[in-house]
Structures are given as structure tokens and as C-alpha cells.
N, C-alpha and C positions, 0 to 999 in steps of 0.2 A: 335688402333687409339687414338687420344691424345684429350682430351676434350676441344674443343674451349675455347677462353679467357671469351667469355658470360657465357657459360657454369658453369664454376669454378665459376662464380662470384655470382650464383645463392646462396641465405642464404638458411640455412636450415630451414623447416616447423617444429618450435616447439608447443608442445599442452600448450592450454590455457582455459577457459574457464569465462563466465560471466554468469550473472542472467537470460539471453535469453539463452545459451547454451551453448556447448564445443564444441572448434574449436579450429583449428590451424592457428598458424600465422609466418610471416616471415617479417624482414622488413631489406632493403639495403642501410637503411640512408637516404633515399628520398621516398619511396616507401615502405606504409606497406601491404602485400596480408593475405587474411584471406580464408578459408576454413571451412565449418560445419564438427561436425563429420560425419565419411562416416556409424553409424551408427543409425542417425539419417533421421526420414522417412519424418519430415514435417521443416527442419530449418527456424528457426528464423531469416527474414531480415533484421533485427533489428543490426544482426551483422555486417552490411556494414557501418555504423555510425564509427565505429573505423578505417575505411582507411586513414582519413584527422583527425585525432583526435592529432595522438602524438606530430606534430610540429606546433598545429596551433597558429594564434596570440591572441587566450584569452587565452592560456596558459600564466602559472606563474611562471616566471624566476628566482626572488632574494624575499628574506624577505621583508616584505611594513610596513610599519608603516603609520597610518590616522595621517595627518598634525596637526590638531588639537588638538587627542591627546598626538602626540610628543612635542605640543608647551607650552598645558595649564595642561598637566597631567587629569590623570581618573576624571570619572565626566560626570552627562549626556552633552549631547549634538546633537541639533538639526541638525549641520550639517551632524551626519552618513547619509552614502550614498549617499550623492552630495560632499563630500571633497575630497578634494586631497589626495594621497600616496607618501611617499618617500621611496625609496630603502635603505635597510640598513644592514648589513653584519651578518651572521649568528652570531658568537660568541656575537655580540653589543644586537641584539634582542634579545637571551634567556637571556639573564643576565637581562634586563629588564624586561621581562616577570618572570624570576622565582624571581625578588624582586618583584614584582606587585603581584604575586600569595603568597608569603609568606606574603606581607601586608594585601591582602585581607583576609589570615587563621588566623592571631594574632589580627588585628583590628576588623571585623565583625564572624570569624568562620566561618567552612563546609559551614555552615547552607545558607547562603551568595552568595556562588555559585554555578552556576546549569551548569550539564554535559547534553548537551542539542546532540547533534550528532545523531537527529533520521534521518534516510534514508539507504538508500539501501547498499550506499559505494560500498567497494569490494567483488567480488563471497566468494578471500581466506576465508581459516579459520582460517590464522594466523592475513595478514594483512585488518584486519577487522577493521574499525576504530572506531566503537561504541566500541568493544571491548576495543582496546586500549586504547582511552581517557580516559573511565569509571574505566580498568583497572591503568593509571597513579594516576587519583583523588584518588581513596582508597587505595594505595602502596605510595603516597609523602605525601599528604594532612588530607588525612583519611576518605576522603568521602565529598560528595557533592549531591545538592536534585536530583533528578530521576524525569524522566516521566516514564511513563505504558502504556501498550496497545498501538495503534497504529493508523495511520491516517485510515486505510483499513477501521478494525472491531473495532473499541473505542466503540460500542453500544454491541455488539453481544460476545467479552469477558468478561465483567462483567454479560450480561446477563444468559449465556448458563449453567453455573454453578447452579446458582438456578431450571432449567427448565429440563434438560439435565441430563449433566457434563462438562468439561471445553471444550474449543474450539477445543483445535486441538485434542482431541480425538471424536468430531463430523466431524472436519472437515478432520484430516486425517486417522484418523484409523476408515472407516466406511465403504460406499459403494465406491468399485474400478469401475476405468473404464471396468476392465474385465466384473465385475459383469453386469454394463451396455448393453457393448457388447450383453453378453449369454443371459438376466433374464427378463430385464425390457422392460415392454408393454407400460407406457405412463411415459412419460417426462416433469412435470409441472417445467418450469423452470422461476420462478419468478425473474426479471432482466437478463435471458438470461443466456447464458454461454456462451460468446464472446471468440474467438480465438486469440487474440489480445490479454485478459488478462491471456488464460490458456498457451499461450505460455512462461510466465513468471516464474521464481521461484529464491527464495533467494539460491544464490551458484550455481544456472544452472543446467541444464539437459543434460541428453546427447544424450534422444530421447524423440520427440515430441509428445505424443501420443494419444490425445485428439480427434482432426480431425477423424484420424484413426478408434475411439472407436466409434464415435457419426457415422460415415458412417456405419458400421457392424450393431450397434443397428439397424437404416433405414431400412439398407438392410434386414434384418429379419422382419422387421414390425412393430417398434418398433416408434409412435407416439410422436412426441418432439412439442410441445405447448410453443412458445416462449410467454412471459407475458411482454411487456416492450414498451415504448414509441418510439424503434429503432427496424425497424425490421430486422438488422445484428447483434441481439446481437444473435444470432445462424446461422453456419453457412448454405450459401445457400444451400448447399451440398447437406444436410436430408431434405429440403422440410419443414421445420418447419411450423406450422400455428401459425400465428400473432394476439395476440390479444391485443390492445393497450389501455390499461386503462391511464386515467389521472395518471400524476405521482403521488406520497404520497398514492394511495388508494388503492397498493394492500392488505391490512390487510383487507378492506371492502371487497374485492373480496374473497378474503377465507373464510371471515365470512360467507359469502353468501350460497360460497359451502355448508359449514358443514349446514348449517341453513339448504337447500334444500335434504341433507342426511337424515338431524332428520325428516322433513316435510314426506320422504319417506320412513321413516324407515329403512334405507340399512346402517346406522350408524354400523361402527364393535362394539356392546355396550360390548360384551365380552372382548375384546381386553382393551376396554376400561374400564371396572370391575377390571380387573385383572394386569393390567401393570400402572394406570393413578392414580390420584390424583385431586381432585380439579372438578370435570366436573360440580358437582352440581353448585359451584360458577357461571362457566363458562355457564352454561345453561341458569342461571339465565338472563346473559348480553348477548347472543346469541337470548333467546327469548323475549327479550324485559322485562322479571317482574321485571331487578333494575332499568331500566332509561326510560323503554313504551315505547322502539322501536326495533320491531324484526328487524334481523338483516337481510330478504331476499332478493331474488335475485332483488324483485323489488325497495327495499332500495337500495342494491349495484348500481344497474342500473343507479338511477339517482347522487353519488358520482362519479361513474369512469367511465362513458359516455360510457360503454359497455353492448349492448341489453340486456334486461331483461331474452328473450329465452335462448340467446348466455347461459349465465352464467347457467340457467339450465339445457340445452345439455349437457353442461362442465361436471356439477356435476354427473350426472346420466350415463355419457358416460365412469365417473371412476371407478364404483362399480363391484366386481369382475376381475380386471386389478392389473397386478403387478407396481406399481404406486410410480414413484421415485420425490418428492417434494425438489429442489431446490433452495433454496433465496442465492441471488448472495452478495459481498459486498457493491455493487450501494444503494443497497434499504437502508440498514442502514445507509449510510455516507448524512441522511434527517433527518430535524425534525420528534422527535419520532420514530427512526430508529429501537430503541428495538423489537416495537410491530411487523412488519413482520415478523421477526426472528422467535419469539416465534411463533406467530401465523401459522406461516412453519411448526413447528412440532406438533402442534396439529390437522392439519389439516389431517396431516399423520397419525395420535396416530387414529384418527375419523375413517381412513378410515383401518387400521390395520395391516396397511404395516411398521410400526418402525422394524429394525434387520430383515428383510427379503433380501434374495441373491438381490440386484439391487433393491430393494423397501424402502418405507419411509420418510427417512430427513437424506438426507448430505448438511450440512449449507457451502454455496461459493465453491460446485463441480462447475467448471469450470472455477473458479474467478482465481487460481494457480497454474501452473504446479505440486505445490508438490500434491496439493488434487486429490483423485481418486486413490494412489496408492501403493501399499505395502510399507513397512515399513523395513527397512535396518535392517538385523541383530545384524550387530554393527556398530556403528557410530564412525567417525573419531572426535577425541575432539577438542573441540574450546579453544580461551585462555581463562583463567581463570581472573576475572577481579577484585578478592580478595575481603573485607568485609568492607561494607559500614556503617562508624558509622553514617549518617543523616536519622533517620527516615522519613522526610518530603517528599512529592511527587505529582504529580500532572497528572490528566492525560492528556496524550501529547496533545491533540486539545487546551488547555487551556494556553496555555504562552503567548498570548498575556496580559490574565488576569490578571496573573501571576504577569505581569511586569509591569501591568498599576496601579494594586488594591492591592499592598504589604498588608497584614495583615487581607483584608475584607476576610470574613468567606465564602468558596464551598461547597455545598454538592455533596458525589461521591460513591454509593454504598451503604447506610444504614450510611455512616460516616458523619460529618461534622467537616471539619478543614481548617485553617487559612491560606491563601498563603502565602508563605515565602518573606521575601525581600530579592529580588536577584539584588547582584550589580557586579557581574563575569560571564559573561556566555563562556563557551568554546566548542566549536563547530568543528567537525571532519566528513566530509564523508555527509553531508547531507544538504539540500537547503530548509528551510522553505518557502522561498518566492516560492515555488513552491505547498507544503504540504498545506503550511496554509489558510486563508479565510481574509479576506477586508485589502487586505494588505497595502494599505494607513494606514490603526490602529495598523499594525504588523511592519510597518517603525518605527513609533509611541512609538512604545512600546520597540524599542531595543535602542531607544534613549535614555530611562532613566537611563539604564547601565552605571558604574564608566568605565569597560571595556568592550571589545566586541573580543575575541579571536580565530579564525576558520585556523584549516588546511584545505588546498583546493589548486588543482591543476590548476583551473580554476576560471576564475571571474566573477562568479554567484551573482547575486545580496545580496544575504547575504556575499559575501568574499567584496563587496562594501562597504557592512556596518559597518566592521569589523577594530578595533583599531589596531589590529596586524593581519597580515596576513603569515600565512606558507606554501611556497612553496611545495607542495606533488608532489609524483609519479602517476602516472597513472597505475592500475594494470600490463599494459602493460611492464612497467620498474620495475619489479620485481617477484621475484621467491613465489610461495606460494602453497596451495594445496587448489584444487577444492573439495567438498564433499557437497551434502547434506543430509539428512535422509531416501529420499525417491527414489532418483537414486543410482543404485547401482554402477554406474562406477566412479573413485575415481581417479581425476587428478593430474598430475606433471606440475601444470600452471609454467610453464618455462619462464622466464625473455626472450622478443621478442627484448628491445629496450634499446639504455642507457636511465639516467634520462635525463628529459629534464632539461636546465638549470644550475641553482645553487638546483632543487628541492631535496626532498631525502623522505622517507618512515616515517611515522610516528612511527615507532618504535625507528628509529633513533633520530626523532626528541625527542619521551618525555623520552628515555634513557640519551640522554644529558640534557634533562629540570631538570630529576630525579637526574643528579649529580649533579647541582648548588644548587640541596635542597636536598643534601645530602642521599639520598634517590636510588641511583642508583642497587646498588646490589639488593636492597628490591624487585623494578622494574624489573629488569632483572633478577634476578635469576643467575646469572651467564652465559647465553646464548646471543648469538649473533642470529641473523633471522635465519640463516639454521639450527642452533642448536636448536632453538624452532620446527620448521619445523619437525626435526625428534623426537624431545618429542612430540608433538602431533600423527605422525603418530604409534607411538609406540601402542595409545591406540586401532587404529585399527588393528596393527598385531597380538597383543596379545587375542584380540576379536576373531581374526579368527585360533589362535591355539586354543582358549580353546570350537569353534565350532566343531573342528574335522577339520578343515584344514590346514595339517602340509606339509611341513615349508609355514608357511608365510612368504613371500619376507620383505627381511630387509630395512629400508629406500633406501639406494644405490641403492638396487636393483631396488626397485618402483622407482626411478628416473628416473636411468635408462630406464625402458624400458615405462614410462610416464603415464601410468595407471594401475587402479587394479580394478577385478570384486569383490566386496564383498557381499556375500549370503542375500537373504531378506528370511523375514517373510512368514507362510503363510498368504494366504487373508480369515481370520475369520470372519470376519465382527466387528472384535473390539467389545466394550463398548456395544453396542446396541443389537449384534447377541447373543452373551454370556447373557443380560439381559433377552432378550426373550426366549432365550433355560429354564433358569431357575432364574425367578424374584426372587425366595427366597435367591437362591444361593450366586448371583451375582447380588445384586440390584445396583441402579442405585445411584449414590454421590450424589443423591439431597437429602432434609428433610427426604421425605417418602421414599427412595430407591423408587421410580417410578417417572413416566413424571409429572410433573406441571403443570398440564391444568391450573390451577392458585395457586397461591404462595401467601399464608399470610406472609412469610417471607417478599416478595418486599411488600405486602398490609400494613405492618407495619411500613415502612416508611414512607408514607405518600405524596407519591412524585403526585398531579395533573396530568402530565404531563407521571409518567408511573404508572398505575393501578396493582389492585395486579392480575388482567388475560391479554390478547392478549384483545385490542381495538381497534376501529378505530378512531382517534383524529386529528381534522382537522388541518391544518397547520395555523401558527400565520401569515406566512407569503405567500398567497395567491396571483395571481394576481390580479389585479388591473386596472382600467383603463389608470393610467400612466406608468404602469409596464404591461401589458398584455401576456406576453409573458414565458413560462416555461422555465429555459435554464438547459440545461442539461450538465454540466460540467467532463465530463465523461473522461478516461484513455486512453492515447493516443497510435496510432497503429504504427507510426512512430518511438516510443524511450522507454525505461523506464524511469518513474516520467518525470524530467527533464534532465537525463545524457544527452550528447552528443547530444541535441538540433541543434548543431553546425555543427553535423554530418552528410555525405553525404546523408543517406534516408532519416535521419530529412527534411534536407533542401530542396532536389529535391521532397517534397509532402507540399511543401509551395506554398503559390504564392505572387508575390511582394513580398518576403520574410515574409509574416506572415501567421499565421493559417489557417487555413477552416472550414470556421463556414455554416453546412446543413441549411435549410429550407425548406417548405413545398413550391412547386408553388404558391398554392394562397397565403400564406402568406406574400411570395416575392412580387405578382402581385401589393397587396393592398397596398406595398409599393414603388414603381416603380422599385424595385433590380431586377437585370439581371443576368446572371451567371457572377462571374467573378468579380464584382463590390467589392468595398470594402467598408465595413457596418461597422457601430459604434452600439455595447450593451452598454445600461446606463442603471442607477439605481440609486437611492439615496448615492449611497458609493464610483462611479465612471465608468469610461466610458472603452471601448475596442476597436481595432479596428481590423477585420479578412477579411476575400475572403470568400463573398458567392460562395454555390454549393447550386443547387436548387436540392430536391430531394422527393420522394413520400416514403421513408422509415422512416418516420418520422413523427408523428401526427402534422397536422396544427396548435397546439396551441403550439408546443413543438422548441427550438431552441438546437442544439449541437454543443457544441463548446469546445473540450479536451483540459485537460488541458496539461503544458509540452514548452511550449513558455516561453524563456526565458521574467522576468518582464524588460521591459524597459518605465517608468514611464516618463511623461513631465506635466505641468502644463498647466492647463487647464480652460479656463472663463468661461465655462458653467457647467463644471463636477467636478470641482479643480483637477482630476488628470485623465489624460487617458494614456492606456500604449498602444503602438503605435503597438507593435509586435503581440498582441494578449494572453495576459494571464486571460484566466477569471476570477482568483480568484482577481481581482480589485473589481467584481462586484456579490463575492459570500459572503453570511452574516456569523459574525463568532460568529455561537450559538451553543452549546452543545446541543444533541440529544437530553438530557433529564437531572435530576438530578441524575437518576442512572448510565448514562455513561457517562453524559458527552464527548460525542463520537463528532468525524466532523460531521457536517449538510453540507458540503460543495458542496457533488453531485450536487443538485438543488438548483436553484435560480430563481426570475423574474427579467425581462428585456424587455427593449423596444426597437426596431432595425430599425436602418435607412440608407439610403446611405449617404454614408460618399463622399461630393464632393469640401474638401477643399482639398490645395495640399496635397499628402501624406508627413508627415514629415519621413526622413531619420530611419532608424533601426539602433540603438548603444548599444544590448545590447549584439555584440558579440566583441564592440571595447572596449581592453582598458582603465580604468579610468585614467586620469592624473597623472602624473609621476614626 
């Protein structure tokens, strides 16, 4: 029998993968379908955002130039962001762009412009765009300033070095979800470990395995103790118990514990003899003889509005318990975000569970798909993005500073140095008006830029604000490979769609940018994208001959049949396991080879703000009686950061097209809000507007409102700006952690919530700018 005309007409399902997962897709010109992997136990819905993604109308068709500064040339200008764009023909815009980029190298140097492209971008490990860019600046240019760290952990990678060792050897080579599963009796998970965010991971997964782990633990017996002002930040599944401390206090609440260990003497002091550093400091500010105030349960009690009993139950209910202490990335992205961190793993070090199977401190288990899980044999290589000659850098929470305060003196780490004047910023793959914090002062601050440069497929408030705009591809319309370190199956993301447009790949793009500055071979190497493709994969076949596994499949062949399983690790328990088997052996990368209960290193800086142990240090910025209200700006379950906002889950878990902002009932009642109503958050910096949901998972003093809404700002007479769709960071403050990290404070904020019962104005942050 002869296969109908629908039949035939059916595309084929190729594999793909994103930062939520691996799936496959097909698309028939009108119609894109997608599928999770079939060996995937929990997929991510997240992946239904890409059905109406590839043709829709914020997509970006042709090169744009800002009216402005096509008219008047480089130079701040107040108008980014509200000006007009004109269309203009690819070969017209690079040649102005690579004269603008060689003026800006010959008249101001590197030093000048900043390769700013922090965000997610693409799963590939070719077409990766931070990659890219960073790799064009040091192969035509020769380098330009950097940012470090990142919006997540900006507190907790500067700090974990000193206390520890560096991050992601706490955070991924430590305790697995296995170990979970088998080992662990109590689960102190300070900020939760929300399903939302462990379903995430930079390059995808390709099973979900989180859910899965934390049910097995339950089912055995196994005690999960959510700590957080939400009580979904663990799922309902295991039954968690809730204990909801004021936000900023949980370092007061572990202070608490250990205080009530020493009080009881069930302190592991051997563990602590023998593996730590620092206790006596530490004792000292624990029991009150540096500052005459112990730190107990009955102190904690009246900081974090949680029963004085409660917290001594807690403590004594842990002793003798294989006891796994979790601080999520939430608690740090607060002022003073260092101090939980730290204070997570001494809590643990107190009770003498560090390096034991399922016991301890794994810092943000469950904040990332990649945490919790072995470690990849070999890893597939990512592009190499060559040798940056600009020492200068900054850490990323900071460019608004950056750009507002050229030359005033930071301090970041034990250093103090100068912000550079940046008058080029060039931008690929990432949306600060998303990342950042009081973004009325981050509009602000990209105004003073000569240029303003962003490739981007879509028109995200920063490709608004942007002098030149680059029509990009959507992962979807192009070929790359899926990989990340800690999933072992290794994709043939397969091109699903043409480009939209006149769009095309940023490889394409800064290889032609690279020949107008002469500089193209240098760039390209000789390869075209599939020839890159198969020089990176190369590093993984060669990994897996010199494993003992012969032959490995040659690029063709992985193409062909779209994936490859590559060998992991065993699960040793990393850095921590290896240290407790033998401290002398294998000490630990800090001063003393042991844990840092407190650090004359940091105590030598001198920083107020973070002391040389784990503190508790009240917040500068408190409620208020004009501001009364905690908001919790937390990571959204509908999308990752801001992608595809635009997108089918996105937008069918909106209502009137904007956000969902929870509250408590009585805290609604006292304000006349209904379910459903649409409420304004203010604050001194600007206004919001979202859809109350009234709810009792969430403490009465506390509001949540995620971020991930596209910014759509209007002008405002009571607030000068309120952004209509609902993005909180209008009304989140943009202060560094601390001076040692200088990290986002952005999670929490205060605010004051009203019903909002003027018209609603229109939503345009998916239309369009003028043309």
C-alpha cells in the first residue's frame, strides 16, 4: 500500500536539545512539534515555549540601526530605548560596524570596550555566543574588559575558595543524588531545592533526575526540612516540613543550631580538632565574648520569627543523623549573601558530617540540573575564545557602576581597582534588562555608551537599546552539538528550521566582521561551522579511545545516528570525601589545608560588611512602614531567565498577559485584593504591575513575584516609571552582596502592594519597535 499524501508530507523528528532538556523536533513551515527524550523520567514543560517561537512577530528579520545613532554618530544618548530603528542591508552594517570597532581600538584601546554577553544563549558548544563574541574581541581586537562570576553565585564563587575550595568542586563533584537516594537521614535544605530550578542546566539534560532522587530518599525515611519563605521550594511529593524564617536570617538560624550543639555538648569537637580551622575565632562570636551577644535559640527566635522550641527540636533532632546541609543560590543573590554560604558549611563541619556518602555541605544541590551528579569521563571541547590582552574586569552584578562611575575606585576580593571607561559595549546571546536590578539606572547607564552593539534574534529590551542590531538564528535554525559535563548523552542538535529572515549565526556574523578587520583566518582557523563541529567532537572520540573504548564513532558516524553515550566517573565524593579519608594526604586548597570556620585571610581585608567568620548582619535595607512588605523575586517556573517569554507555557500561566504575583490572604484582605485583581509593587526606584494569586504557601509578610517578564516600561506620575507587564527588577536595588563579592542582591527586595484600578494600559513588550 502506497503512503497517503499527509503521510509523506510528515518532516522528520530530528534531535535537539536546550538548557531544559533533549528533545526532538520537526517543523513543516507552519507547524513546529517537539517531543522530550523518551529517556527522560521527569521532562521539562518548559520545552513547549518553542512551538510558536520560530516565526513569531518579535522575531528579527534585517540588520537595524538606532535612528539616532545613524543621524548623529557615537555618543551617549538619552534617547536608547525609546528611538526608532531603521533597516539596513547586511554588507552596509558590518562595514560600519568594523569602522566603528577599529576607531574605537586606535582612539580609546581594548581597555574601552567591554564584551559584556553574560546569559544562557545556546545549549551548543559551538554556537555558543558568549563564546563567540569573547572569542572575535581577542582574535581581531585583541581583547576587551570581562566580567567574572555570575548573576546565580557572584557571593559564593569568590567566597568558597577561602572556606572550602572553589565552587564547582563543592557544588558538583560532591554529594550525588544517588548518595541522597541510599544515605541521607535529614535534609536541611536552606532556600529549598525547588524543581523548577533543578530542572535546569547550562547545555541540557537528557534525564531529569531530581524529583525521582528526593522521592526514593522519602520513601526510605529520609527527613527533607524545607527552610524558606515558599513552601514549594521542595517538592510536595516527600512531605517536606516547612519552616519559614524571615528572609536574610537564615545565618541567624544556623548560628542558633551550632550555639544549641555547644550548649549540649553533642558538637562533633573531633571532627572539628582534626579537619577545621578557625573554631576558636568562631566560638568566640558564637558565644557572645567579641560582641556580648550569644548567639541562641532564643536570640535566633526573635530575628527570624521562628519559635524559640522549634529551632531547639531542630538542633537536637540532628545529632547522630546522616545530615546533608544545603544553601540554595536564592539566599546569596541578598545582601550579605556570603554569610549563609559559609555559615552552611560549618554548620555541617559542627555536626561531622563534611565527605560523608549523602552527608554534609553540597552548596546549590538542587539549584541545577548539573549539581548532584557524576562527572563525565571526557568532556566534549567547547570553542576556544584565544588570549585576552585587557587585564581589567569586573564582577558581572556591577556594569551599571561600571558605566555610570568610569575611573571611581571597587573593591572585589582582597583587591581594589579602578572601573574602566567603557564607551563599546558588544553584547551576544544575553538580556541584562532581565539579569540586572533597578533597571530605570541600567537604561541609565547604557545611555552613556559612544555605541551600543547586540546580536539577538529577538527584541528584548536591551536589542531596544542597542545602536546596531544583529539579526541571529534561533538554536532551532542551526546544526551544533549538545554536551554538558555531567550528562552523559552527547547530542547531534540537528538544524529543525531555515533561518528566519535575513537572520544568520553568529559565527557567520563576526567571521565576516573578522574580514573587514582583516583578521579573518585568525578568527576562523580555516573552518566553516561543520568543520568546527567536527574539531570539537574530535576531543571527545579521542577521550573515549584512550578510555578503552575502541573505535569510537567518527564525527559522520555521530551525526548520523544523533547521539553518543560517553562513560562517567565514579561517584567518590570528590574534594571533601578524599579530604576526610586523609586530611594530610589530600588537604583541602584553603590556607590551612582544612575548613575555615573563620578566615584571617578575608579578616584582613577589612571589609564591615563581611567579617573574617559566618555572621549574622542585618540588612541596610529592611522593611519599612512605606515599603512593608518582603518581595521575593525569585526564578521563574514558566521559562528560563527571560528566553521565550513569548512562548506558549510562558504566556498560557499569565493572566491579562502579565505575571503572578502570590500573597498571603490576610495580606491581600488588608488590602481589598481579590484573586485575580491586578496589584501594583512600588518602592522608591519604581512601580510593577502583576495578577494577584492568593495563597497560604507563603509567609504573610513575604510577596513573590519571578522574575522573566519581558521589561515593558511607561512613564509614570507617581513612580516616574512602572513597567506594565510585570518585571520586578524595576523595583529590585542594585547593591553588591558585599565588598568581597560584590555578588546580585537582587532575590529580595521591599515593596508596598496595592490594587491597581486604573485602566490597564496595553502590553508592547512583545510588539515590534518602530521601523
Amino acid at each position: 500500500m502506497q503512503p497517503s499524501e499527509t503521510t509523506r508530507a510528515q518532516p522528520e523528528m530530528k534531535p535537539h536539545s536546550a538548557h531544559w532538556g533533549a528533545f526532538s523536533a520537526a517543523w513543516d513551515g507552519t507547524e513546529l512539534k517537539v517531543q522530550p527524550h523518551p529517556r527522560d523520567p521527569d521532562p521539562n514543560p518548559i520545552i513547549d515555549n518553542l512551538v510558536d517561537a520560530l516565526r513569531h512577530p518579535v522575531r528579527i528579520a534585517r540588520p537595524m540601526v538606532r535612528k539616532g545613532w545613524l543621524e548623529n554618530g557615537p555618543g551617549p544618548d538619552a534617547r536608547r530605548g525609546s528611538d526608532d530603528h531603521v533597516e539596513m542591508d547586511w554588507d552596509e552594517v558590518l562595514s560600519r560596524l568594523a569602522s566603528e570597532l577599529r576607531r574605537m581600538q586606535q582612539t580609546h584601546g581594548c581597555e574601552a570596550i567591554f564584551g559584556g554577553s553574560y546569559g544562557w544563549s545556546s545549549a551548543g558548544r559551538f554556537h555558543h555566543a558568549q563564546s563567540q563574541v569573547h572569542r572575535f574581541l581577542n582574535t581581531t581586537l585583541g581583547g576587551y574588559v570581562r566580567s567574572v562570576n555570575t548573576y546565580s553565585a557572584g557571593a559564593a564563587v569568590p567566597l568558597l575558595p577561602h572556606v572550602i575550595g572553589p565552587m564547582e568542586q563543592v557544588a558538583r563533584q560532591n554529594v550525588t543524588l544517588e548518595q541522597l537516594a541510599e544515605h541521607t537521614d535529614v535534609v536541611l535544605a536552606f532556600g529549598g531545592m525547588a524543581l523548577k530550578n533543578s530542572r535546569v542546566a547550562s547545555g541540557g539534560v537528557s534525564q531529569h533526575k531530581e524529583r525521582g532522587a528526593m522521592e526514593a530518599a522519602a520513601k526510605r525515611g529520609c527527613r527533607f526540612i524545607n527552610i524558606s519563605p515558599l513552601r514549594d521550594d521542595l517538592p510536595a511529593e516527600i512531605n517536606a516540613e516547612w519552616i519559614a524564617p524571615v528572609p536574610m536570617t537564615d545565618t541567624a538560624l544556623m548560628l542558633a543550631i551550632v550555639h544549641q550543639l555547644w550548649l549540649d555538648n553533642t558538637l562533633d569537637r573531633d571532627f572539628i580538632a582534626r579537619y577545621c580551622d578557625g573554631w576558636n575565632t568562631f566560638e568566640d562570636y558564637l558565644l557572645g565574648r567579641s560582641d556580648g551577644i550569644a548567639k541562641s535559640c532564643a536570640w535566633a527566635a526573635r530575628i527570624c520569627d521562628v519559635p524559640e522550641q522549634r529551632i531547639t527540636e531542630l538542633a537536637r533532632s540532628l545529632v547522630g543523623k546522616r545530615v546533608l546541609v544545603t544553601v540554595s543560590h536564592s539566599l546569596q543573590r541578598s545582601e550579605h549573601g556570603e554569610q549563609p554560604v559559609w555559615m552552611g558549611a560549618v554548620l555541617a563541619a559542627a555536626l561531622g558530617q563534611l565527605g560523608l556518602p549523602g552527608g554534609g555541605y553540597n552548596y546549590a544541590l538542587g539549584t541545577l540540573a548539573h549539581y548532584g551528579r557524576r562527572n563525565n569521563a571526557w568532556p566534549v571541547a567547547s570553542l576556544p575564545q584565544g588570549s585576552n590582552s585587557v587585564k581589567a574586569f569586573i564582577p558581572v552584578a556591577r556594569i551599571a557602576d561600571m558605566l555610570l562611575h568610569p575611573g571611581e575606585p571597587f573593591d572585589y576580593d582582597g583587591q581594589r581597582m579602578p572601573y574602566p571607561h567603557i564607551r563599546l559595549a558588544y553584547w551576544a546571546g544575553g538580556n541584562p534588562f532581565h539579569h540586572h536590578q533597578d533597571l530605570r539606572r541600567l537604561s541609565r547607564a547604557f545611555q552613556t555608551l559612544d555605541t551600543f552593539i547586540v546580536n539577538e534574534s529577538v527584541w528584548t529590551a536591551t536589542a531596544r537599546h542597542a545602536d546596531i542590531v544583529l539579526p541571529t538564528t534561533l538554536t532551532l535554525e542551526r546544526d551544533d552539538i549538545g554536551a554538558t559535563p555531567t550528562d552523559p548523552l552527547v547530542i547531534a542538535m540537528k538544524r529543525i528550521a531555515e533561518p528566519y529572515g535575513e537572520s544568520r549565526d553568529d559565527y557567520r556574523i563576526f567571521s565576516d566582521l573578522a574580514e573587514r578587520l582583516g583578521k579573518r583566518e585568525a578568527f576562523t582557523e580555516g573552518r566553516d561551522a561543520r568543520q568546527w563541529l567536527a574539531h570539537l567532537y574530535e576531543h571527545a572520540r579521542r577521550g573515549l579511545e584512550k578510555a578503552g573504548q575502541q573505535p569510537a564513532p567518527s564525527f559522520e558516524e555521530f551525526w548520523a545516528q544523533g547521539e553518543l553515550l560517553i562513560p562517567q566517573l565514579p561517584d567518590d565524593g570528590g574534594l571533601l570525601r578524599a579530604f576526610r579519608s586523609d586530611p594530610e594526604g589530600t588537604p583541602l586548597p584553603t590556607p590551612s589545608g582544612k575548613v575555615q570556620l573563620a578566615s584571617t585571610t578575608i579578616a584582613s581585608f577589612g571589609y564591615p560588611d563581611c567579617p573574617g567568620h559566618p555572621a549574622h548582619l542585618p540588612p541596610q535595607h529592611a522593611p519599612t512602614k512605606e515599603h512593608p512588605l518582603w518581595l521575593v523575586a525569585n526564578q521563574p517556573y514558566t521559562k528560563l531567565h527571560s528566553q521565550l517569554d513569548f512562548g506558549r507555557y510562558s504566556m498560557e500561566n499569565k493572566r491579562q498577559g502579565r505575571e503572578i504575583c502570590r500573597l498571603h490572604p490576610d495580606t491581600a484582605a488588608a488590602r481589598e485584593i481579590k484573586e485575580g485583581d491586578i496589584i501594583q509593587l512600588h518602592n522608591e526606584l519604581g512601580a510593577c504591575l502583576a495578577s494577584a494569586h492568593l495563597s497560604e504557601d507563603v509567609r504573610k509578610d513575604v510577596i513573590q513575584l519571578p522574575t522573566g517578564a519581558w521589561y515593558d516600561p511607561r512613564p509614570d506620575e507617581k513612580h516616574g516609571v512602572i513597567c506594565v507587564h510585570g518585571n520586578p527588577n524595576i523595583v529590585t536595588r542594585d547593591l553588591g552582596t558585599s565588598a568581597l563579592g560584590q555578588g546580585c542582591a537582587g532575590q529580595i527586595s521591599t515593596v508596598q502592594v496595592e490594587r491597581y484600578d486604573e485602566p490597564l494600559p496595553p502590553i508592547r513588550a512583545f510588539d515590534p519597535p518602530a521601523i
